[in-house]
C-alpha positions in Angstrom: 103.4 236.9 52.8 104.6 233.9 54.6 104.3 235.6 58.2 100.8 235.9 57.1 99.9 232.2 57.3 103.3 230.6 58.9 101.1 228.3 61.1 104.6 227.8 62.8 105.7 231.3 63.8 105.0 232.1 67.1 105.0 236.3 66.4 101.7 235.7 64.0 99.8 232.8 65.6 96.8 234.2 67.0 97.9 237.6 65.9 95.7 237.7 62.6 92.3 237.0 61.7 94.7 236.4 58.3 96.7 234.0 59.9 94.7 231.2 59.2 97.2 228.8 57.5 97.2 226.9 54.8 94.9 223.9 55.7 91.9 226.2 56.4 92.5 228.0 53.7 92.7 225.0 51.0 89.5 223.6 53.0 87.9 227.2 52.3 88.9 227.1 48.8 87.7 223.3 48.4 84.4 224.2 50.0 83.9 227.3 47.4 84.5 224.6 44.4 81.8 222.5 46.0 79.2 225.1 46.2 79.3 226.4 42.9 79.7 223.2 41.3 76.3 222.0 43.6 74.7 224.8 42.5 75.1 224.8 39.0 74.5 220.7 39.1 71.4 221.0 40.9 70.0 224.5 38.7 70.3 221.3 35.4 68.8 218.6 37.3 66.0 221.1 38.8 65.0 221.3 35.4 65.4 218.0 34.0 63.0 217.1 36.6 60.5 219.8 36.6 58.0 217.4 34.7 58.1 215.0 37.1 56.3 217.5 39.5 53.3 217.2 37.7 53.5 213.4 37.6 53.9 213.4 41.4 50.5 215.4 42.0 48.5 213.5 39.6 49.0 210.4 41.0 48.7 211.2 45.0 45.6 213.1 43.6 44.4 209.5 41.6 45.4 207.4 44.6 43.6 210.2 47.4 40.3 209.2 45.0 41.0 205.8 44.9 41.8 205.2 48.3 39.0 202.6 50.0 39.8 202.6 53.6 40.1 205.9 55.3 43.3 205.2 56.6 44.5 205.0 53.1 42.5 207.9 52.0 43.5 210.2 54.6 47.2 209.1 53.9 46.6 210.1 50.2 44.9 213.6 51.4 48.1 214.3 53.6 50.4 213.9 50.6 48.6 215.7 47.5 48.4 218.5 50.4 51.9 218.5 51.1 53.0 218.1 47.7 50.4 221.4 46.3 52.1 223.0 49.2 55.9 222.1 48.2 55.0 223.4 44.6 52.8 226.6 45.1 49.7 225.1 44.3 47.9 225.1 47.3 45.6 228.3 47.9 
């Protein structure tokens, strides 16, 4: 086992695509952690915040209606768009 990822030994270095020693492999192993923990974290949040979806639409829809100057209104267009299209609302 250790000429397998003896950074050190000139007989396996380069050798190996298992040769990869023990630095790349605790940053592989690190990087695995962080990905399932990510994933599980943001699978909770995405569902804590899943109301807030419809809170988002409603009021870029209230201010698009609102809107007085056309700048301001077509601003408010742009984003209720965007935001139908981020959620799978828009036809």
């Amino acid at each position: 086992m250790k000429n397998l990822i003896d950074p050190k030994n000139p007989h396996t270095v380069g050798k190996s695509a298992w040769n990869l020693g023990n630095h790349v492999l605790v940053i592989m192993f690190i990087a695995a952690i962080v990905f399932v923990v990510y994933e599980l974290l943001m699978t909770e949040l995405s569902k804590i915040f899943e109301p807030s979806k419809e809170r988002l639409i409603n009021n870029a829809r209230t201010m698009m209606l609102t809107a007085q100057d056309p700048w301001f209104k077509s601003y408010w267009e742009k984003v209720y768009q965007h935001l139908l299209k981020v959620y799978g609302r828009l036809n």
